[in-house]
C-alpha positions in Angstrom: 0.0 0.0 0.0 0.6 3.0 -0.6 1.0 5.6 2.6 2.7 2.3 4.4 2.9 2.9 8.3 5.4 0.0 8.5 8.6 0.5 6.0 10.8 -2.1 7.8 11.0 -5.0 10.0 11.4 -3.5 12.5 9.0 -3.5 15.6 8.5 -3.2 19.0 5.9 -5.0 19.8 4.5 -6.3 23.7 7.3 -5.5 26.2 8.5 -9.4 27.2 7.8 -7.8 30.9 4.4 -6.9 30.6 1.5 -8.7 32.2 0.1 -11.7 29.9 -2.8 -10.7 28.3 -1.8 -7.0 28.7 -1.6 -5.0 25.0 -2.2 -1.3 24.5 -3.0 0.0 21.2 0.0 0.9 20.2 1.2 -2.6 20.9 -1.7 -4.2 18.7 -0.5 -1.8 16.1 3.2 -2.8 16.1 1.9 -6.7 16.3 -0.2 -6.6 13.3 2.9 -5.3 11.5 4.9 -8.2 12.9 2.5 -10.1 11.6 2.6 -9.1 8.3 6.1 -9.2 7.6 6.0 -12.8 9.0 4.4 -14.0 5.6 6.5 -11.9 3.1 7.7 -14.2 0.1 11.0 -16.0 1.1 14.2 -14.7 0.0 17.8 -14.4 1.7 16.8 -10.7 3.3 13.2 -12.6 4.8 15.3 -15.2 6.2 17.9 -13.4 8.4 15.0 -11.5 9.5 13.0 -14.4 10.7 16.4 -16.1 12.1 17.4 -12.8 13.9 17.2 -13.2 17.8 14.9 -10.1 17.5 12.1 -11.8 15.7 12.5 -14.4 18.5 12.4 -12.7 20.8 9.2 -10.6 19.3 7.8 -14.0 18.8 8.0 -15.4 22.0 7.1 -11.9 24.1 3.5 -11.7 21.8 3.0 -15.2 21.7 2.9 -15.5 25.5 1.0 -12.3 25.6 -1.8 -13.5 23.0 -1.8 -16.7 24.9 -1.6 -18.7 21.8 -2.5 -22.9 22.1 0.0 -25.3 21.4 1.9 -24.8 24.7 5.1 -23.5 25.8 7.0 -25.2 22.4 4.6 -23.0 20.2 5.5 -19.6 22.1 9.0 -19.8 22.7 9.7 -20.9 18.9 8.5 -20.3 15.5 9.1 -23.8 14.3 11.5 -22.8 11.1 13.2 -25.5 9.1 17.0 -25.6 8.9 17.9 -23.6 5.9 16.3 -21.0 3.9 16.0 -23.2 0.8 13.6 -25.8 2.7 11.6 -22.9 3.8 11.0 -21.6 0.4 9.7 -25.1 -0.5 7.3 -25.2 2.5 6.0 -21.5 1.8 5.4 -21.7 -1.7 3.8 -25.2 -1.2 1.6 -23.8 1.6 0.5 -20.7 0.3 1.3 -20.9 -3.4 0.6 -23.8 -5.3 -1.5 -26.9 -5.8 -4.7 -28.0 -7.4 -7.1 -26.9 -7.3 -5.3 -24.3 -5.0 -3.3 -24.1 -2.4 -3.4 -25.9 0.7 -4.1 -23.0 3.2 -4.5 -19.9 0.7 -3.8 -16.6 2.1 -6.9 -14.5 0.5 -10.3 -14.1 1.9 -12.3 -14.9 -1.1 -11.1 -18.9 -1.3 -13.3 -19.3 2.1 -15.8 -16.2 2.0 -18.8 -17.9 -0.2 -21.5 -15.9 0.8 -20.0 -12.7 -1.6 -19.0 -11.9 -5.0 -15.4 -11.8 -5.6 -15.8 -8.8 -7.1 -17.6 -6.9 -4.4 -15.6 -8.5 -1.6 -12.5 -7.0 -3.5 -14.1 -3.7 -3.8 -15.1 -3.6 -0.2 -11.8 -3.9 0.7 -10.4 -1.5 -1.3 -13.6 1.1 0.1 -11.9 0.6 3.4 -8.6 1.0 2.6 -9.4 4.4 0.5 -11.5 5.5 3.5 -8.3 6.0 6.0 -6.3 7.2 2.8 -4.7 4.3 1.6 -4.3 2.6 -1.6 -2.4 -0.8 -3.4 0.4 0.1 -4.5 0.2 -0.5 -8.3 3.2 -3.0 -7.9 1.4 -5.0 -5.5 1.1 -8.7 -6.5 -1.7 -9.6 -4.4 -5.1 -8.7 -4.3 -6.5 -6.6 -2.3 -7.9 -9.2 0.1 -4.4 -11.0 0.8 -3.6 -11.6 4.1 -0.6 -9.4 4.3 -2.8 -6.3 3.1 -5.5 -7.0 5.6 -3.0 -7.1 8.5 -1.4 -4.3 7.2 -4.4 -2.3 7.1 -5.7 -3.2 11.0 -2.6 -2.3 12.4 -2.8 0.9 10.7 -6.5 1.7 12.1 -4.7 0.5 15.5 -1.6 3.2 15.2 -4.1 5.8 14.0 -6.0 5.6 17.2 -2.8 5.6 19.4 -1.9 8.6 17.6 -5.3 10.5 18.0 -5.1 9.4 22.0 -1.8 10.9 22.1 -3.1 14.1 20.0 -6.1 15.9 20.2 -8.2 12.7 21.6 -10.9 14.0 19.6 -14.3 11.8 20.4 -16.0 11.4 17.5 -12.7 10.4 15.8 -11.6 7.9 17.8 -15.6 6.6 17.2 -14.8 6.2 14.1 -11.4 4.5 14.3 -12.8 2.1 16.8 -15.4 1.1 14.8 -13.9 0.7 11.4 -11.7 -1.7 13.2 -14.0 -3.6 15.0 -15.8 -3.9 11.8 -13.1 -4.7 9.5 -12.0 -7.2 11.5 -14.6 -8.9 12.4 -15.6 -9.2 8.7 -12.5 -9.5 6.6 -10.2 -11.1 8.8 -12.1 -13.2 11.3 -14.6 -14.3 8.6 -11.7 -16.7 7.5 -8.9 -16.8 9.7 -10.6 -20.0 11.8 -11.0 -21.7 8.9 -7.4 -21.2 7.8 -6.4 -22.0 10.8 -7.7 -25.0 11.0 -6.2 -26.0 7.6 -2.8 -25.0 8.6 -2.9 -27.7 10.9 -2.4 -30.1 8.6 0.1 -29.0 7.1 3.4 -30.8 7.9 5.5 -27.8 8.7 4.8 -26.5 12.1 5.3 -22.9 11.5 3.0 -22.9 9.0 0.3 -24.0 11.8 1.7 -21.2 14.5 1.6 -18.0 12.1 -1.7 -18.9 11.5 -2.5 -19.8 15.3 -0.8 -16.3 16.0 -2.5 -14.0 13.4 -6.3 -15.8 14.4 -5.2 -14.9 18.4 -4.6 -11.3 17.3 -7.6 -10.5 15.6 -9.7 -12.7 18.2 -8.2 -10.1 20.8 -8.8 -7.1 18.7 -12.2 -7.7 18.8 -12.4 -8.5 22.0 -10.7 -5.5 23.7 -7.5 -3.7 23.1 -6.8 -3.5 26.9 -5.6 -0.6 28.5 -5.3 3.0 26.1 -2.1 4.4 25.5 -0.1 7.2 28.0 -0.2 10.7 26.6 3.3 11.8 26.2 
């Protein structure tokens, strides 16, 4: 997208000496991005990122804090295969390719029935334009891939920790709070069970605990965001 909040890797995420459970805005923000850049194609630059005792660290702090299942293997490790040539084999055969599609595709339309294609694209894209974002024309996804819509929340998220730490203007942060409630509730957790539950057949176990972690995140979204960021 266009307008990106997130240019890097780089994020912050859940102090690791927070309370479990305990997330403020700004921390649901920096853990959609994390999110995100967890399922960017493979390539040597992804893999020294996902290897880097930063993103293990990240991993473990907002795994433990989104309580994910799978016990205390799934939250201290992200379950990566030995080189980064096995894990381009497991990512393009889990997101990528098969017939007649992949076996846990990352776009909303494979497992949201109930609307067009066409207007569940367009819906997206409403969103995105509403808060003054757009696909890049580069992108090569649609506009209902997985890394734009995780993209997109955390940006609702870091626009409301910014208007809490600006003018905390009412009917703004009405409007923040419900576009994200709203978006995802309908175009993330309309699908993320069932991928989910797909991933967990799959043979490579991070595959099953970045889908585990992204379904915890928007589940808690929804839910609550906890307590609201300090003014600075």
């Amino acid at each position: 997208m266009t307008e990106e909040p997130q240019a890097s890797q780089e994020h912050a995420g859940p102090e690791a000496s927070a309370a479990p459970g305990t997330m403020t805005v700004e921390d649901l923000a920096e853990s959609f991005f994390f999110t995100r850049s967890l399922f960017h194609p493979p390539g040597a630059a992804q893999w020294a990122w996902l290897t880097s005792s930063g993103t293990a660290m990240l991993w473990e702090a907002l795994a433990a804090h989104l309580e994910i299942e799978g016990g205390a293997e799934t939250r201290s490790s992200l379950g990566l295969p030995a080189s980064a040539e096995q894990y381009e084999v497991e990512f393009i055969a889990a997101f990528e390719v098969g017939a007649p599609h992949p076996p846990v595709p990352l776009i909303e339309s494979h497992y949201t029935r109930c609307d067009p294609v066409p207007r569940l694209l367009h819906e997206n894209i409403l969103f995105y334009q509403a808060f003054g974002l757009r696909l890049k024309p580069s992108a090569g996804e649609t506009a209902d891939h997985l890394r734009h819509e995780l993209e997109f929340a955390g940006y609702l998220c870091q626009l409301e920790a910014a208007e809490l730490r600006g003018s905390g203007d009412a009917e703004r942060l009405t409007q923040i709070r419900q576009a994200r409630h709203e978006y995802v509730t309908r175009h993330l957790l309309s699908w993320l069970p069932a991928a989910a539950e797909k991933a967990c057949a799959a043979p490579s176990p991070w595959v099953r605990r970045y889908l585990a972690l992204v379904l915890a995140l928007a589940r808690r979204v929804v839910a609550g965001a906890g307590p609201a960021p300090r003014k600075t």
